[in-house]
N, CA, C and O atoms as a printed pandas DataFrame, in Angstrom:
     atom_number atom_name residue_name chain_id  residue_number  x_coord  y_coord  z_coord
0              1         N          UNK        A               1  -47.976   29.007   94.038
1              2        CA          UNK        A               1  -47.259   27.733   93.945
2              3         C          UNK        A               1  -45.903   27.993   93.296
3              4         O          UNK        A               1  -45.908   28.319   92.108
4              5         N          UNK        A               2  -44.793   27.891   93.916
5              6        CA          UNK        A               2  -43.605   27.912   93.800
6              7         C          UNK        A               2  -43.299   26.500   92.804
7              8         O          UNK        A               2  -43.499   25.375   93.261
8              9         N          UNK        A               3  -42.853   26.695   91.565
9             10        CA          UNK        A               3  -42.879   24.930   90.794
10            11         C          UNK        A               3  -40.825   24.739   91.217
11            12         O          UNK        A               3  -40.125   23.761   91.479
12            13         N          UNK        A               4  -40.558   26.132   91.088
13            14        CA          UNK        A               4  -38.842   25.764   91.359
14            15         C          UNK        A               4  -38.508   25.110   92.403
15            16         O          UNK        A               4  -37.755   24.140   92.324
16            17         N          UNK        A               5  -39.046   25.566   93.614
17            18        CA          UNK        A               5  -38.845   24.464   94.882
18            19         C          UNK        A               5  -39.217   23.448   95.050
19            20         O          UNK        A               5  -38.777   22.670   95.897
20            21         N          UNK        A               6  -40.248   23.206   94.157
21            22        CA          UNK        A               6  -40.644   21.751   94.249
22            23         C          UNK        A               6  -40.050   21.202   92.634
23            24         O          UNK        A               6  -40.130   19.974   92.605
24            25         N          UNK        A               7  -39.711   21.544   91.834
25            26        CA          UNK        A               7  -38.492   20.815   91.372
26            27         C          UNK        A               7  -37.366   20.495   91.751
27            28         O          UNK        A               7  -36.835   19.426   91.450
28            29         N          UNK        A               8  -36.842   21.386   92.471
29            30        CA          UNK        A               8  -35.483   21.096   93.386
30            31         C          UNK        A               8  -35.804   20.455   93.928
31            32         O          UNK        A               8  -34.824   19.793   94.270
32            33         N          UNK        A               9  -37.326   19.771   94.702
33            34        CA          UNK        A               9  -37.048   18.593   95.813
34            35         C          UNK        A               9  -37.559   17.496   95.205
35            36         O          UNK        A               9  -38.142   16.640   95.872
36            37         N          UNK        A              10  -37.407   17.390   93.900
37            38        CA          UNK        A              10  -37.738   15.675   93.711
38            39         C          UNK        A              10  -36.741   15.344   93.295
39            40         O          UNK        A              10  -35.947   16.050   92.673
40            41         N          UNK        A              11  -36.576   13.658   93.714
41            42        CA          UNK        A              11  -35.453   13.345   93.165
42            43         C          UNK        A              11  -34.835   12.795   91.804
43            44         O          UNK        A              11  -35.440   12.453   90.788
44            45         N          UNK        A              12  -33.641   12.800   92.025
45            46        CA          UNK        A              12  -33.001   12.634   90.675
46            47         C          UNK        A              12  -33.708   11.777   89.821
47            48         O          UNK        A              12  -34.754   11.321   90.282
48            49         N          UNK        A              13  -33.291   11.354   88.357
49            50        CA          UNK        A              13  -33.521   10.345   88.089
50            51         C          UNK        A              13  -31.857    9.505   87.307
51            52         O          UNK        A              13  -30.897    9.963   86.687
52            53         N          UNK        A              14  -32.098    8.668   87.591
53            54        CA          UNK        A              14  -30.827    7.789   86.452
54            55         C          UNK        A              14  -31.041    8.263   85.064
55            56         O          UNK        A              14  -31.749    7.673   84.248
56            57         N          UNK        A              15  -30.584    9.034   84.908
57            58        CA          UNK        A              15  -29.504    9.069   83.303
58            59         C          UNK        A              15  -29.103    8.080   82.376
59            60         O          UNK        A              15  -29.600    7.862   81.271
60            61         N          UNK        A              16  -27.983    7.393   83.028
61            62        CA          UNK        A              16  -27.286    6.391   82.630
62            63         C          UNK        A              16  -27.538    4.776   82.830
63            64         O          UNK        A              16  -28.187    4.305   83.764
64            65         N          UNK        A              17  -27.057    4.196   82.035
65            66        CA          UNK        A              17  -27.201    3.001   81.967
66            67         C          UNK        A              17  -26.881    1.929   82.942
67            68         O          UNK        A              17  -25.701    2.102   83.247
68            69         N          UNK        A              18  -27.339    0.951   83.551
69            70        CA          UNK        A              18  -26.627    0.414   84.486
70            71         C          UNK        A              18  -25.581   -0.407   84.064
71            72         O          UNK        A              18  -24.797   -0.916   84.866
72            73         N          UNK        A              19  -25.497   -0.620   82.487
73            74        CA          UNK        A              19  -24.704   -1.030   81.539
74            75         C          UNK        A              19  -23.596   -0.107   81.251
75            76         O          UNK        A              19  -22.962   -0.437   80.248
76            77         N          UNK        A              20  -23.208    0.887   81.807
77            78        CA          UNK        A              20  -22.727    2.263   81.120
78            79         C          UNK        A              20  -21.153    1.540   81.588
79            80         O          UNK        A              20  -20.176    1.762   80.873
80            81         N          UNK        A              21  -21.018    0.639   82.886
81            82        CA          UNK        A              21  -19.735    0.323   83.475
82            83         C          UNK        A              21  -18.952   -0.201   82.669
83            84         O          UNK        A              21  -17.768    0.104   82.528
84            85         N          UNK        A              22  -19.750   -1.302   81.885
85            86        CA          UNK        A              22  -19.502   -2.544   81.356
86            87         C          UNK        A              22  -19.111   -2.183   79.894
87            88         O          UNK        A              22  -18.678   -3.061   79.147
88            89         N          UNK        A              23  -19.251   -0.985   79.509
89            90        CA          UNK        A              23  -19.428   -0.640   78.010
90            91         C          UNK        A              23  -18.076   -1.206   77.531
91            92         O          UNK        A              23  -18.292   -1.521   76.360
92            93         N          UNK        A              24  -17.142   -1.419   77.747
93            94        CA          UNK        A              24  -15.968   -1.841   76.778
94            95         C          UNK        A              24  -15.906   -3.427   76.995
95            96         O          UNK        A              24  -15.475   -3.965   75.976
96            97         N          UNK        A              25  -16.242   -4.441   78.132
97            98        CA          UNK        A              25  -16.314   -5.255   78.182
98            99         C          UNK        A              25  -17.232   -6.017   77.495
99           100         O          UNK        A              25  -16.988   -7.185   77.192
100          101         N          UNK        A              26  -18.849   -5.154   77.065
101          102        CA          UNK        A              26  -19.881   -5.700   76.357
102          103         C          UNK        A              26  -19.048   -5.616   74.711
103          104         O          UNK        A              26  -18.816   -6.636   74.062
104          105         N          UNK        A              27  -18.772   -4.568   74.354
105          106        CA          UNK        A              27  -18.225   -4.372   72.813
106          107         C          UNK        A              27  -16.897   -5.324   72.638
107          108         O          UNK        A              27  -16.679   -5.645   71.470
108          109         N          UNK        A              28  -16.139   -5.737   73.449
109          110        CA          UNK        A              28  -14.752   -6.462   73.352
110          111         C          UNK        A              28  -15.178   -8.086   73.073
111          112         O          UNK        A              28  -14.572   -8.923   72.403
112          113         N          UNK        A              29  -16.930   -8.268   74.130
113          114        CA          UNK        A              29  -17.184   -9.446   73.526
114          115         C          UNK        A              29  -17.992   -9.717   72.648
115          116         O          UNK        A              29  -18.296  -10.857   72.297
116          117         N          UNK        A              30  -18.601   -8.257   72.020
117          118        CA          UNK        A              30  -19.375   -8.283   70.779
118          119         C          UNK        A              30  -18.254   -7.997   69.504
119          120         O          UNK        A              30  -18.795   -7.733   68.430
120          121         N          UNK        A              31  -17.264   -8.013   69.506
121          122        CA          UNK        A              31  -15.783   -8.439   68.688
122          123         C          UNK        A              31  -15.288   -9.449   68.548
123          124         O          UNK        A              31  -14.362   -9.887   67.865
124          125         N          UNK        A              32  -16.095   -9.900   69.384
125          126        CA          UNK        A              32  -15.438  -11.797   69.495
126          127         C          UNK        A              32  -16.885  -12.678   68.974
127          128         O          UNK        A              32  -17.052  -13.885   68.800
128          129         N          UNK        A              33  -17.626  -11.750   68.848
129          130        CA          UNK        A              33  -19.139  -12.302   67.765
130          131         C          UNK        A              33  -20.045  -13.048   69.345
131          132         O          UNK        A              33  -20.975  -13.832   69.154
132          133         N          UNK        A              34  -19.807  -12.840   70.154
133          134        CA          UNK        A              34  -20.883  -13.077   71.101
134          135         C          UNK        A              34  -22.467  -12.625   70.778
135          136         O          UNK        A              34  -22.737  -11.469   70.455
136          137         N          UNK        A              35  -23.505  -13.700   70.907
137          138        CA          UNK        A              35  -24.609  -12.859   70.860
138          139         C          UNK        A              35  -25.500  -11.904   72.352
139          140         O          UNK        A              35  -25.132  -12.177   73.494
140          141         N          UNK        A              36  -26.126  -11.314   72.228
141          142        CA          UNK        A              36  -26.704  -10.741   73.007
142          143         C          UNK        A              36  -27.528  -11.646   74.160
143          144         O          UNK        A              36  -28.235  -11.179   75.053
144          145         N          UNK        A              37  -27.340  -12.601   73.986
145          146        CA          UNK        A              37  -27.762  -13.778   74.780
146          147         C          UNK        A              37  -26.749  -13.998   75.646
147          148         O          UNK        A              37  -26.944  -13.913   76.859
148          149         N          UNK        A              38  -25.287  -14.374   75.015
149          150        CA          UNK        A              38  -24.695  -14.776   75.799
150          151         C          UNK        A              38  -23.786  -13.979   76.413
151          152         O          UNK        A              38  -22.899  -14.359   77.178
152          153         N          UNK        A              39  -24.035  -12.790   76.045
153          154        CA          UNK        A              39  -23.391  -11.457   77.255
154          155         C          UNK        A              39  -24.408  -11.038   78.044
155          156         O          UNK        A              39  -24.127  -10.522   79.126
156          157         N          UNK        A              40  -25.835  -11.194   77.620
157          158        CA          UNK        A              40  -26.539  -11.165   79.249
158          159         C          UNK        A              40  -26.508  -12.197   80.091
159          160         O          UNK        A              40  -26.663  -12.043   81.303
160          161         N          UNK        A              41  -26.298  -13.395   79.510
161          162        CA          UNK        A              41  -26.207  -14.592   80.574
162          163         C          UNK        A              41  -24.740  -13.996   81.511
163          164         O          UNK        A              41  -24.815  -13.720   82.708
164          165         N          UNK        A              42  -23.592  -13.891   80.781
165          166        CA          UNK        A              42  -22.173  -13.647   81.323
166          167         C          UNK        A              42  -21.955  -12.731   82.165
167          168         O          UNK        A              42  -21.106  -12.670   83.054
168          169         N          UNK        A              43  -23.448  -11.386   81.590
169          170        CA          UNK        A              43  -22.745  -10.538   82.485
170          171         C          UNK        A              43  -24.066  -10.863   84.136
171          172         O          UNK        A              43  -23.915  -10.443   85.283
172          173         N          UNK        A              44  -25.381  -11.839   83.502
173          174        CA          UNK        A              44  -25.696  -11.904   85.161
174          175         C          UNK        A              44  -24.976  -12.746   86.063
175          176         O          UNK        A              44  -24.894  -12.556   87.277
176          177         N          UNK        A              45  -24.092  -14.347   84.969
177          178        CA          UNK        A              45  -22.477  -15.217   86.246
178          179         C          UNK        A              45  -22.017  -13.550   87.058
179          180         O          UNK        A              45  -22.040  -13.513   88.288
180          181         N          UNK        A              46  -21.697  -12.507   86.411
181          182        CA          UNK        A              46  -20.250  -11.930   86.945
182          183         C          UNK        A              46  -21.100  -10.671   87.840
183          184         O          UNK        A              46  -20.517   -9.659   88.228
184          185         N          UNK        A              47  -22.613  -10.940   88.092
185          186        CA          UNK        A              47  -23.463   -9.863   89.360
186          187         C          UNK        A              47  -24.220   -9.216   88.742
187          188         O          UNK        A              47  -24.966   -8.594   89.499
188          189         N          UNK        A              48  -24.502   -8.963   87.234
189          190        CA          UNK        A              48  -25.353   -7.418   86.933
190          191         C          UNK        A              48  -26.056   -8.229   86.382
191          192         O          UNK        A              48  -25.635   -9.013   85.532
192          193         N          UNK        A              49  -27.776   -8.140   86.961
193          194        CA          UNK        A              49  -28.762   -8.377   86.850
194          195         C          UNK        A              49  -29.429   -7.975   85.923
195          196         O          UNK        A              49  -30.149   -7.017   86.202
196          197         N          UNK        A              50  -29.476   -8.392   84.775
197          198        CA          UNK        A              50  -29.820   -7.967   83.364
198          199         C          UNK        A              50  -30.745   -8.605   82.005
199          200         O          UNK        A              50  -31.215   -9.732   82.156
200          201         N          UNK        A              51  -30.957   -7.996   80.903
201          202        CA          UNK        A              51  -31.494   -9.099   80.208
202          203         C          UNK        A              51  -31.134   -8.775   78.638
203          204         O          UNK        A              51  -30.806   -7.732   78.074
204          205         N          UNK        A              52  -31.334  -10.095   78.184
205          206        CA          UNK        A              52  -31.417   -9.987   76.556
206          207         C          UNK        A              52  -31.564   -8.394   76.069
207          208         O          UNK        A              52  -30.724   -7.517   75.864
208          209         N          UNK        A              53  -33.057   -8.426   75.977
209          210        CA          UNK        A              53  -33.242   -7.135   74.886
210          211         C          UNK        A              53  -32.715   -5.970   75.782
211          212         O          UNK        A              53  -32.595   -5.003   75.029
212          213         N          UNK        A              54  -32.167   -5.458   77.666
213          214        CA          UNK        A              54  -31.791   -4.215   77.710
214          215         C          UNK        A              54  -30.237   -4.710   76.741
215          216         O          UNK        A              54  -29.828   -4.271   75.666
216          217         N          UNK        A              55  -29.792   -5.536   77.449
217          218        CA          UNK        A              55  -28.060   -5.674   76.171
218          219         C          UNK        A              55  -28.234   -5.075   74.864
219          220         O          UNK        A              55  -27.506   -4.316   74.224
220          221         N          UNK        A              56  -29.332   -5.574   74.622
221          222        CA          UNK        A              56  -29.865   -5.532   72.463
222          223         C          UNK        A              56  -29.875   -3.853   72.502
223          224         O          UNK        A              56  -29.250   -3.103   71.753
224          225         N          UNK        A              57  -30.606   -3.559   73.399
225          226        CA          UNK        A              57  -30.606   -2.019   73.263
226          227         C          UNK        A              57  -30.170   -1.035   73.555
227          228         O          UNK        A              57  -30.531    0.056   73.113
228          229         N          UNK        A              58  -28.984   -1.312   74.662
229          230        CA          UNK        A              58  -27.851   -0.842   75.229
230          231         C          UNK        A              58  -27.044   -0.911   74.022
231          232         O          UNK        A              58  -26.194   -0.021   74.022
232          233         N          UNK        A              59  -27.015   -1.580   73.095
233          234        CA          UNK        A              59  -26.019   -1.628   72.407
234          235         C          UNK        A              59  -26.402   -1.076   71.329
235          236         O          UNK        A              59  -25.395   -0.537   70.869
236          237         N          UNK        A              60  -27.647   -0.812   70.359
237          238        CA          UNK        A              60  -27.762   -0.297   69.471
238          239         C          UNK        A              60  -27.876    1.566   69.894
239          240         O          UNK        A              60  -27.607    2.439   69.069
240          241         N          UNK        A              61  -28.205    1.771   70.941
241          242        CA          UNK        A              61  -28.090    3.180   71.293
242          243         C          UNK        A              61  -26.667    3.255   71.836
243          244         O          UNK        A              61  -26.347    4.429   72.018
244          245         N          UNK        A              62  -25.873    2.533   72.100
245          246        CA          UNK        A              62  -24.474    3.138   72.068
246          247         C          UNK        A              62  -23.723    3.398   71.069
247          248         O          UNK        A              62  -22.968    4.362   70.946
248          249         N          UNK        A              63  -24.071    1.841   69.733
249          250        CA          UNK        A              63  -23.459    2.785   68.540
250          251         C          UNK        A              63  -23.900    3.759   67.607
251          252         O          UNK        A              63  -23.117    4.419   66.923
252          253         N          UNK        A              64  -24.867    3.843   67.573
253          254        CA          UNK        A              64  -25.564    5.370   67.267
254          255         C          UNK        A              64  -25.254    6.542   67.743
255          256         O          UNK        A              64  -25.434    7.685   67.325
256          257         N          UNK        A              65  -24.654    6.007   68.885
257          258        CA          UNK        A              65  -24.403    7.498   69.781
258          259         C          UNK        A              65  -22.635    7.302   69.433
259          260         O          UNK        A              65  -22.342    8.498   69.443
260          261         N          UNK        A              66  -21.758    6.824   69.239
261          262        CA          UNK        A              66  -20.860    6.666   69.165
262          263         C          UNK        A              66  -20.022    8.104   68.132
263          264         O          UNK        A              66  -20.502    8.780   67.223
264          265         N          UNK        A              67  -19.123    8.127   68.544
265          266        CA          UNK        A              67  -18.428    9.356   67.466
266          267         C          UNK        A              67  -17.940    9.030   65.975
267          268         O          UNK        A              67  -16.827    8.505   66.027
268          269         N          UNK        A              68  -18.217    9.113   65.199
269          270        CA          UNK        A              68  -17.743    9.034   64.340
270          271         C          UNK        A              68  -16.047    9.466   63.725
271          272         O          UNK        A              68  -15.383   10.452   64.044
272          273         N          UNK        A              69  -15.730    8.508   62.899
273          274        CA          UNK        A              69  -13.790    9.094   63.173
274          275         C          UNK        A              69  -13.885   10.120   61.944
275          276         O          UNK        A              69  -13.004   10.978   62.001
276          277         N          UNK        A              70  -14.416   10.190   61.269
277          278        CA          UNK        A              70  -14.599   11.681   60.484
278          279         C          UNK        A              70  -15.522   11.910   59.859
279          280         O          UNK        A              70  -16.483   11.141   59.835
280          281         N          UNK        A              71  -15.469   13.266   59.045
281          282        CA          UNK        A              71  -16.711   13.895   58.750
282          283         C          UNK        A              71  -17.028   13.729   57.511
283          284         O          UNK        A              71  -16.395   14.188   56.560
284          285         N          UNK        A              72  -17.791   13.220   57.466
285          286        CA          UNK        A              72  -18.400   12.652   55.828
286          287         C          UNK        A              72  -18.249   14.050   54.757
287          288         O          UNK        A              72  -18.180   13.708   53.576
288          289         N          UNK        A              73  -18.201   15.236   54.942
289          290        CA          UNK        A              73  -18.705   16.217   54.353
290          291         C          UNK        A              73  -17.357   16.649   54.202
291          292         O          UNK        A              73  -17.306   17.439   53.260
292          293         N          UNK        A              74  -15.756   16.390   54.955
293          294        CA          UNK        A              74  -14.405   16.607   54.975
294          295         C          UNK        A              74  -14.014   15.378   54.054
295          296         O          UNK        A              74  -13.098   15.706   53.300
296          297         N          UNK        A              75  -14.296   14.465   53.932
297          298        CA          UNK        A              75  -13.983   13.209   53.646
298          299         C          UNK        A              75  -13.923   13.613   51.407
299          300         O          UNK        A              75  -13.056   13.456   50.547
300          301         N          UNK        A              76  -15.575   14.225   51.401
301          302        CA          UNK        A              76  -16.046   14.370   50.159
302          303         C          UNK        A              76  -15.688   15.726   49.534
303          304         O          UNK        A              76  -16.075   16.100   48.427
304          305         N          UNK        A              77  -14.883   16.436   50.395
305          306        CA          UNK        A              77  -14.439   18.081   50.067
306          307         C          UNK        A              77  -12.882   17.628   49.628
307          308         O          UNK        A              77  -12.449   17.898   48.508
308          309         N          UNK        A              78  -12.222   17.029   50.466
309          310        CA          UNK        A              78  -11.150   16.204   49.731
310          311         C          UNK        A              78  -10.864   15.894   48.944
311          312         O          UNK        A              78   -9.690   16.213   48.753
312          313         N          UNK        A              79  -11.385   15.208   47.987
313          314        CA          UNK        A              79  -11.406   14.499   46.690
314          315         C          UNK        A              79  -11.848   15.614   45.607
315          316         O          UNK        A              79  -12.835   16.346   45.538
316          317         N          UNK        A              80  -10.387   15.391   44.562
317          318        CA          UNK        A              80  -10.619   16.097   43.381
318          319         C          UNK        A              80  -11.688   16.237   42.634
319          320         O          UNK        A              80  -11.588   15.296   41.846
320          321         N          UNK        A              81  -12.777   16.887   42.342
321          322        CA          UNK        A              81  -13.453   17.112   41.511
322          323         C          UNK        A              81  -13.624   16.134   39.905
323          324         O          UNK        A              81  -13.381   17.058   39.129
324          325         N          UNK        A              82  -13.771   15.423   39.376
325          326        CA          UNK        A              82  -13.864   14.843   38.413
326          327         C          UNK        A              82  -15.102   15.225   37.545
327          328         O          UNK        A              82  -16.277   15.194   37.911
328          329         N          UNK        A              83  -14.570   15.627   36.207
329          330        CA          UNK        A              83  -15.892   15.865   35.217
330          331         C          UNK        A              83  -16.038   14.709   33.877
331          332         O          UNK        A              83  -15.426   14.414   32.851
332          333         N          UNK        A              84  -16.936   14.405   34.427
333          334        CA          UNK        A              84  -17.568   13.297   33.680
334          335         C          UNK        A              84  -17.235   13.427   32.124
335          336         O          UNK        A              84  -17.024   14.522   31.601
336          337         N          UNK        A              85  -17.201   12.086   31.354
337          338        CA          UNK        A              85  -16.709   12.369   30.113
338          339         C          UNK        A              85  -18.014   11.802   29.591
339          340         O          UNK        A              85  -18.784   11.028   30.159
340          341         N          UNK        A              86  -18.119   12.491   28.088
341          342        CA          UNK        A              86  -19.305   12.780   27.502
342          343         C          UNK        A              86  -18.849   11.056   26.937
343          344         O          UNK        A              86  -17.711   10.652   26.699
344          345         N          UNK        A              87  -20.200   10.250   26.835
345          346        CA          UNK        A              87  -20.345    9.512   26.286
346          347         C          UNK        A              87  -21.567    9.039   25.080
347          348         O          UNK        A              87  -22.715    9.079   25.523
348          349         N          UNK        A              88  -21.482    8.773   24.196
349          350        CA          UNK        A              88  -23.000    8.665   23.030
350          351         C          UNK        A              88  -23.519    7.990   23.687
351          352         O          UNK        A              88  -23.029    6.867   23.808
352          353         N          UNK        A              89  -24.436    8.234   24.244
353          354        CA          UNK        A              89  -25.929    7.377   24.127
354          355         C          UNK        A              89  -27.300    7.793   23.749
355          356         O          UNK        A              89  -27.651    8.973   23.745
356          357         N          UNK        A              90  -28.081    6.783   23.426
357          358        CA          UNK        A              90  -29.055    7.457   23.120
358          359         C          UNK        A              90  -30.088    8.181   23.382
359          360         O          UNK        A              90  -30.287    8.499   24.555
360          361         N          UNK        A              91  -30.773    8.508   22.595
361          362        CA          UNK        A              91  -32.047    9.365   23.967
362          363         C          UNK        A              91  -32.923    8.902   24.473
363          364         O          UNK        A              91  -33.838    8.712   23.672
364          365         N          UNK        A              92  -33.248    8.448   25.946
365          366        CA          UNK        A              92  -34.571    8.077   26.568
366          367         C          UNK        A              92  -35.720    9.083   26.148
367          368         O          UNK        A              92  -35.854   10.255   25.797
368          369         N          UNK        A              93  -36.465    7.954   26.385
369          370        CA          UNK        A              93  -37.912    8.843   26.682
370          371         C          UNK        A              93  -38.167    8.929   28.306
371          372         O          UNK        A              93  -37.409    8.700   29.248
372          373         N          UNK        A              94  -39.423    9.315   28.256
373          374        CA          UNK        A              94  -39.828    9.111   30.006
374          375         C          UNK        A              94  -39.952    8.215   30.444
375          376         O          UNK        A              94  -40.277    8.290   31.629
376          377         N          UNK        A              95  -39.812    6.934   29.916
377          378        CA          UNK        A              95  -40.168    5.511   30.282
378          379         C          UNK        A              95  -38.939    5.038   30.139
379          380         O          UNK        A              95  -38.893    3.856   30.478
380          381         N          UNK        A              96  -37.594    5.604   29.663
381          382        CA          UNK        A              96  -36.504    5.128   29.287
382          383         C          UNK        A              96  -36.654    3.879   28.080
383          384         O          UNK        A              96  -36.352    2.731   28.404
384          385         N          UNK        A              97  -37.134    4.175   26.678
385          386        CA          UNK        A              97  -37.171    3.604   26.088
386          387         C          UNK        A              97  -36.625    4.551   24.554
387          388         O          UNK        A              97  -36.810    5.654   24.041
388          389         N          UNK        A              98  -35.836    3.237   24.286
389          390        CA          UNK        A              98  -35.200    3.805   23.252
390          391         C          UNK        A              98  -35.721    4.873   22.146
391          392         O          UNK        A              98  -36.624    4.232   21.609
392          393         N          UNK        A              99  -35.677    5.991   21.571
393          394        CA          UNK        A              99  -36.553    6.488   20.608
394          395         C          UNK        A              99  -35.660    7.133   19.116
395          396         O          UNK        A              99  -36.294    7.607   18.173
């Protein structure tokens, strides 16, 4: 049994979202505070046959997936070093109670 030729002959599957078109038009009206209601209603007026929760979830896996504009770890290498200044206090215990 050959499995490569018969992987090569099945077909594809969708990848992508059928939402994937719409992606700046869904976020431009989730900027304007639209809910997820009323961009699936809007976007089935304008042809794409859709619903509430794929929108809800089209959208939370796009900004998750989204790039970030910098690197948290460049951001915190940046910044001067600061050493804490000694202040009196007193001594906890393990319960943080005064002793």
């Amino acid at each position: 049994m050959d499995l490569q030729k018969t992987a090569e002959a099945e077909t594809e599957r969708r990848t992508r979202s059928k939402l994937e078109p719409h992606r700046e038009a869904i976020f431009t009206l989730r900027r304007k505070h639209w809910t997820y209601g009323e961009i699936a209603k809007w976007l089935n007026e304008h042809g794409v046959a859709i619903t509430l929760s794929s929108v809800h979830r089209f959208c939370e896996r796009a900004v998750a997936r989204r790039p970030r504009n910098i690197n948290p770890l460049q951001d915190v290498e940046s910044q001067p070093l600061s050493v804490p200044q000694a202040t009196t206090q007193t001594k906890k215990h393990r319960f943080n109670l005064d002793i």
